[in-house]
VOPAGU-2260 file (C-alpha; in pm, 1 decimal, decimal comma):
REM VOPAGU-2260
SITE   aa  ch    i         X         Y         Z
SITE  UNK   A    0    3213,2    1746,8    3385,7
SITE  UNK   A    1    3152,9    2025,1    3128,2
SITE  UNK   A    2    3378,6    2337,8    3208,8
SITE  UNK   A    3    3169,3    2591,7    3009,8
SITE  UNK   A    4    2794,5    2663,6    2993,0
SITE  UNK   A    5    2823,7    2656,1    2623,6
SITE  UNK   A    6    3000,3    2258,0    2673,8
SITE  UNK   A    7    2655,7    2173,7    2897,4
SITE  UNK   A    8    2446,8    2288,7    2663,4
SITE  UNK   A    9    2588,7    2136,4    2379,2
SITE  UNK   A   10    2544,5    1789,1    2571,5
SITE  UNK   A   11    2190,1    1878,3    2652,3
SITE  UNK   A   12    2095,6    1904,8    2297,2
SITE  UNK   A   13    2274,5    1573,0    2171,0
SITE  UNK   A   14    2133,5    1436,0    2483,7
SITE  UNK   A   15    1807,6    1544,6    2416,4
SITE  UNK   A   16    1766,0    1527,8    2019,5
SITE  UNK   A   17    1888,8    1388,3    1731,3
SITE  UNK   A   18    2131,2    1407,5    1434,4
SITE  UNK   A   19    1968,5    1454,2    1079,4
SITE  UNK   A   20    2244,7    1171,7    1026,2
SITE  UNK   A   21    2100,4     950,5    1285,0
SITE  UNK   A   22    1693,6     996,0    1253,6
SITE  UNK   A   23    1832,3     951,5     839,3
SITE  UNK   A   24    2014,6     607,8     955,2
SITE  UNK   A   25    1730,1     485,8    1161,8
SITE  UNK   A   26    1439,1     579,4     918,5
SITE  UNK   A   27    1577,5     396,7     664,0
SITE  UNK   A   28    1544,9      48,2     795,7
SITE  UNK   A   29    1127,4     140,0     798,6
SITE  UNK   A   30    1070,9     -34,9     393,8
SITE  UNK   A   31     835,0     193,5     271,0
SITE  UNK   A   32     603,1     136,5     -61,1
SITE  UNK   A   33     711,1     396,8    -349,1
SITE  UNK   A   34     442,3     613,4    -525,1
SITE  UNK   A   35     451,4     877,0    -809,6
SITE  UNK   A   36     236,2    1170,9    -733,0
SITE  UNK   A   37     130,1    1393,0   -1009,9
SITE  UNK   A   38     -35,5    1710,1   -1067,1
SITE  UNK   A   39    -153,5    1908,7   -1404,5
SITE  UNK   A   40     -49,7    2277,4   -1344,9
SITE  UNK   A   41    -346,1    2499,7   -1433,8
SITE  UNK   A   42    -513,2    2602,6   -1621,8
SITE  UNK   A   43    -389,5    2256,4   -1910,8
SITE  UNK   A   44       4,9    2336,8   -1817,8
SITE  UNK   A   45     315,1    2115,6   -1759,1
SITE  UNK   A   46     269,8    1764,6   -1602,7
SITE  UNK   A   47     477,9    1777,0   -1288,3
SITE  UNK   A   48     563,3    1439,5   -1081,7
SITE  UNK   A   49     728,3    1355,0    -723,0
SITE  UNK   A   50     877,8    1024,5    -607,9
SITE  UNK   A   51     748,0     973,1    -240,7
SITE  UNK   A   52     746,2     728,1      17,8
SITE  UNK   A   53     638,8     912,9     257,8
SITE  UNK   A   54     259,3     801,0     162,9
SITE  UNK   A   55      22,0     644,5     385,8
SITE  UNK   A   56    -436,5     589,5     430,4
SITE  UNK   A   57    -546,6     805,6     664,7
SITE  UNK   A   58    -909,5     723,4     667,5
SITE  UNK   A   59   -1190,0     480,2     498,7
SITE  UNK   A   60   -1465,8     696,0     554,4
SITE  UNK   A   61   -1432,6     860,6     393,5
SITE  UNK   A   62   -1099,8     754,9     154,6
SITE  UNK   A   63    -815,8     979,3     295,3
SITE  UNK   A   64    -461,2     934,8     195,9
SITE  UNK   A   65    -152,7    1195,3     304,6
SITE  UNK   A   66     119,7    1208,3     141,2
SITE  UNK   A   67     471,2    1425,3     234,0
SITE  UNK   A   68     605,7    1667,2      45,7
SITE  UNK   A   69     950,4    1875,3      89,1
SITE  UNK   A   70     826,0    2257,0     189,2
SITE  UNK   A   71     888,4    2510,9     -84,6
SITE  UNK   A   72     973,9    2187,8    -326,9
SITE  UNK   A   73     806,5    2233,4    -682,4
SITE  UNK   A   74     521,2    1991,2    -614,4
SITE  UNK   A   75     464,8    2192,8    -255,7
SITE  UNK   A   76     385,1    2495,9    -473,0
SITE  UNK   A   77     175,5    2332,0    -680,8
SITE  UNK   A   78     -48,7    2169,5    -463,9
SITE  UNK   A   79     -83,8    2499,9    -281,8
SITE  UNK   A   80    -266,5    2608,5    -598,0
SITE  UNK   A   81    -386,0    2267,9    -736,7
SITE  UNK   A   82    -623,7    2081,7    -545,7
SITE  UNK   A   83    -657,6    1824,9    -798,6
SITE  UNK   A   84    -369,2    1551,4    -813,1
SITE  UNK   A   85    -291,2    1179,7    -848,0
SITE  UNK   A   86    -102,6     899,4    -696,4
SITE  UNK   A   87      33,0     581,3    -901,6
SITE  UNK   A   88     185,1     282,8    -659,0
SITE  UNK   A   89     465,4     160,2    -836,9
SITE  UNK   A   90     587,9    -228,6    -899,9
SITE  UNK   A   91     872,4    -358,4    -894,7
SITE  UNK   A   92     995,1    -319,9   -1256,9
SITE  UNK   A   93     950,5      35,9   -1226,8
SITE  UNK   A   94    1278,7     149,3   -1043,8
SITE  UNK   A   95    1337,6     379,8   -1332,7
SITE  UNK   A   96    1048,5     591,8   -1303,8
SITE  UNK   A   97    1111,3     648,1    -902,9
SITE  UNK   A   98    1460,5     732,0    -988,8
SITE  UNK   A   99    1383,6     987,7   -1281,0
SITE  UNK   A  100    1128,7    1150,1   -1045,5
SITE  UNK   A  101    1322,1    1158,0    -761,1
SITE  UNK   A  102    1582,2    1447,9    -852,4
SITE  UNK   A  103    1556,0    1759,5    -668,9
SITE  UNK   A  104    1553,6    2114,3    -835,8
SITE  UNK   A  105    1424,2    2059,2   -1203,2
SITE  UNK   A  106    1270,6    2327,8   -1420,6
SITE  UNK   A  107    1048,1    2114,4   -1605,4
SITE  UNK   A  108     926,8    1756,5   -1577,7
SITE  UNK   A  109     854,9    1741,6   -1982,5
SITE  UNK   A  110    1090,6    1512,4   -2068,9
SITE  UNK   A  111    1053,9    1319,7   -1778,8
SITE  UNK   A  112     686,5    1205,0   -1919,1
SITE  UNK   A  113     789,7    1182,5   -2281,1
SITE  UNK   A  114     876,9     760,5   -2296,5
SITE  UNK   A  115     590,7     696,4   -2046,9
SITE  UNK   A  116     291,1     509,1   -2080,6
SITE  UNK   A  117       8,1     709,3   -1920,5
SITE  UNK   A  118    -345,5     801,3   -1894,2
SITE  UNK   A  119    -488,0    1122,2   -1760,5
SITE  UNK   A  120    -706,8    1104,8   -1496,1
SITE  UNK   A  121   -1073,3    1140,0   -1610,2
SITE  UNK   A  122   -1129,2    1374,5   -1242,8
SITE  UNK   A  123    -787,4    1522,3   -1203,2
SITE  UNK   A  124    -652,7    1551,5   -1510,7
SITE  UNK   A  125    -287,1    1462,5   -1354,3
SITE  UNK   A  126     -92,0    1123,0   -1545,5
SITE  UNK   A  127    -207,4     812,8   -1422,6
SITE  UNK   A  128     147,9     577,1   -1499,6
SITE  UNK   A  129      49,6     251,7   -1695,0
SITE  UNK   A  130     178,1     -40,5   -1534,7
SITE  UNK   A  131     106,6      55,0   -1178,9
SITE  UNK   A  132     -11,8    -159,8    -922,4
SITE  UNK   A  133    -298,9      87,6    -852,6
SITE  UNK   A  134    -395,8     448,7    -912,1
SITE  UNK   A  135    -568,1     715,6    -720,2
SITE  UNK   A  136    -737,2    1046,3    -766,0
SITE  UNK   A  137    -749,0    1274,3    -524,8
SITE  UNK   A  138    -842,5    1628,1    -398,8
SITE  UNK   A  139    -656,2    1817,4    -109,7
SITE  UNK   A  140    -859,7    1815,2     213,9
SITE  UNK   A  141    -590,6    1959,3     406,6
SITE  UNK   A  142    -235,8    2069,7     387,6
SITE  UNK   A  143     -21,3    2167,1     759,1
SITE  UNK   A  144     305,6    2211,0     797,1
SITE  UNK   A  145     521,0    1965,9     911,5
SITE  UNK   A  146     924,8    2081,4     972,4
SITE  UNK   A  147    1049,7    2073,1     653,5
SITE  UNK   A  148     755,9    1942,3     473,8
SITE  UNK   A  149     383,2    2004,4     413,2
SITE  UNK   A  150     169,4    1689,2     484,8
SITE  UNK   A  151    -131,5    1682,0     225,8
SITE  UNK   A  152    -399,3    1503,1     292,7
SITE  UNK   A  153    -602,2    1388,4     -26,5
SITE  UNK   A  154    -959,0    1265,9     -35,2
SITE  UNK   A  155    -986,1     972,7    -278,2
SITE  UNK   A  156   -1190,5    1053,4    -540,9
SITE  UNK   A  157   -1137,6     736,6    -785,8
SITE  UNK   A  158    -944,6     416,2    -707,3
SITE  UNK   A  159    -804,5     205,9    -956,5
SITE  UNK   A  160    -638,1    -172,7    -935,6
SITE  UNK   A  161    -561,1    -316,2   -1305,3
SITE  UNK   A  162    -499,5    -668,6   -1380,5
SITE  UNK   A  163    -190,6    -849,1   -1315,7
SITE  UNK   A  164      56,1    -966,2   -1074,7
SITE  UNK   A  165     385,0    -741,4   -1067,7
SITE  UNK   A  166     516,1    -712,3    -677,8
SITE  UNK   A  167     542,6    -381,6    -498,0
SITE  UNK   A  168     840,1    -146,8    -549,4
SITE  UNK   A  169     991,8     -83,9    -202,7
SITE  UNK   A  170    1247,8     172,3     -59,9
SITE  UNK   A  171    1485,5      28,5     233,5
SITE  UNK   A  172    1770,8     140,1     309,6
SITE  UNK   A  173    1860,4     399,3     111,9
SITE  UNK   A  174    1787,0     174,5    -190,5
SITE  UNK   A  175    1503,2      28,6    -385,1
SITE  UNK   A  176    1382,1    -295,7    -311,0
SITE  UNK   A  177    1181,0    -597,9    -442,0
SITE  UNK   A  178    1044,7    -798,9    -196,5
SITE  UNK   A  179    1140,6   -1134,6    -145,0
SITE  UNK   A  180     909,1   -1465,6    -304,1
C-alpha cells in the first residue's frame, strides 16, 4: 500500500500511461517505409529536406497522403508557410540520404543537396531525389496538431514510379533495414 497521496498518484500515472522509453521500445518493432520530404522556401530560397517514417495514404479520392512532422522543427515552419512540397520513397541503397537528413537542428540544408542527383518538381518546385522508388507532389490540405508533432496532410498532385527494381528502404528497430529476398 502507498503511504502518501503523492506515492498513489505516482502509481496511477505509470499505471495508467506510458514511458517515452517504453511507447519508443514498442514503436520500434512497427518497420516503417522511409521517405525524404522536401520543400522550396519561398519565394526560389534554400531547399530544405526531412527524413520521416512517419508517412502513410490517407485517401484515393481523392490522393491524400499525411505525413508527421516534429512541432516547431524547421520543416514544421516551413510548411506552415509553404503549401507546396514533395515526398521521395527511398530504396534500399539510399541509407545515406535518410541518415544525412535525419539530424536535428541544422541551419541550412545546402550542403546536404550538393552530391545529390535531383530534379525539381515541375508543380512544387521542391527536389525530387533520383533513384527513388517513387515521387510525389503534393499541396497541404490540412495541418492539426498532434502532441509533439503537426500531422500534414498533402493532396497528391503528381505521382511518379521510374523504372527499375531497387527494394524499399525500411526503418525497424531503431535501424535501417533492407528487406529480406
Amino acid at each position: 500500500m502507498p503511504n502518501t497521496r503523492a506515492e498513489t498518484r505516482a502509481e496511477t500515472l505509470h499505471a495508467e500511461g506510458v514511458s517515452e522509453d517504453e511507447f519508443r521500445a514498442a514503436m520500434s518493432r512497427l518497420a516503417a517505409g522511409v521517405v525524404l520530404v522536401t520543400a522550396q522556401e519561398p519565394p526560389f530560397g534554400e531547399d530544405v529536406g526531412m527524413t520521416a517514417t512517419a508517412f502513410m495514404s490517407v485517401s484515393l479520392d481523392p490522393p491524400l497522403v499525411l505525413v508527421s512532422v516534429r512541432e516547431g522543427s524547421r520543416m514544421d515552419d516551413l510548411l506552415d508557410e509553404q503549401p507546396l512540397w514533395a515526398v521521395s520513397v527511398l530504396a534500399e541503397h539510399q541509407r545515406q540520404v535518410a541518415g544525412r537528413f535525419s539530424m536535428k537542428n541544422r541551419i541550412s540544408d545546402r550542403l546536404l543537396f550538393a552530391d545529390l542527383p535531383y530534379v525539381r518538381g515541375e508543380l512544387s518546385g521542391a527536389p525530387l531525389i533520383g533513384g527513388a522508388l517513387a515521387t510525389l507532389e503534393c499541396r497541404t490540405e490540412s495541418r492539426t496538431a498532434a502532441g509533439d508533432h503537426t500531422l500534414v496532410v498533402g493532396r497528391v498532385l503528381s505521382a511518379s514510379v521510374p523504372p527499375g527494381e531497387a527494394g524499399p528502404l525500411a526503418y525497424f528497430r531503431g535501424r535501417y533495414r533492407q528487406l529480406g529476398a
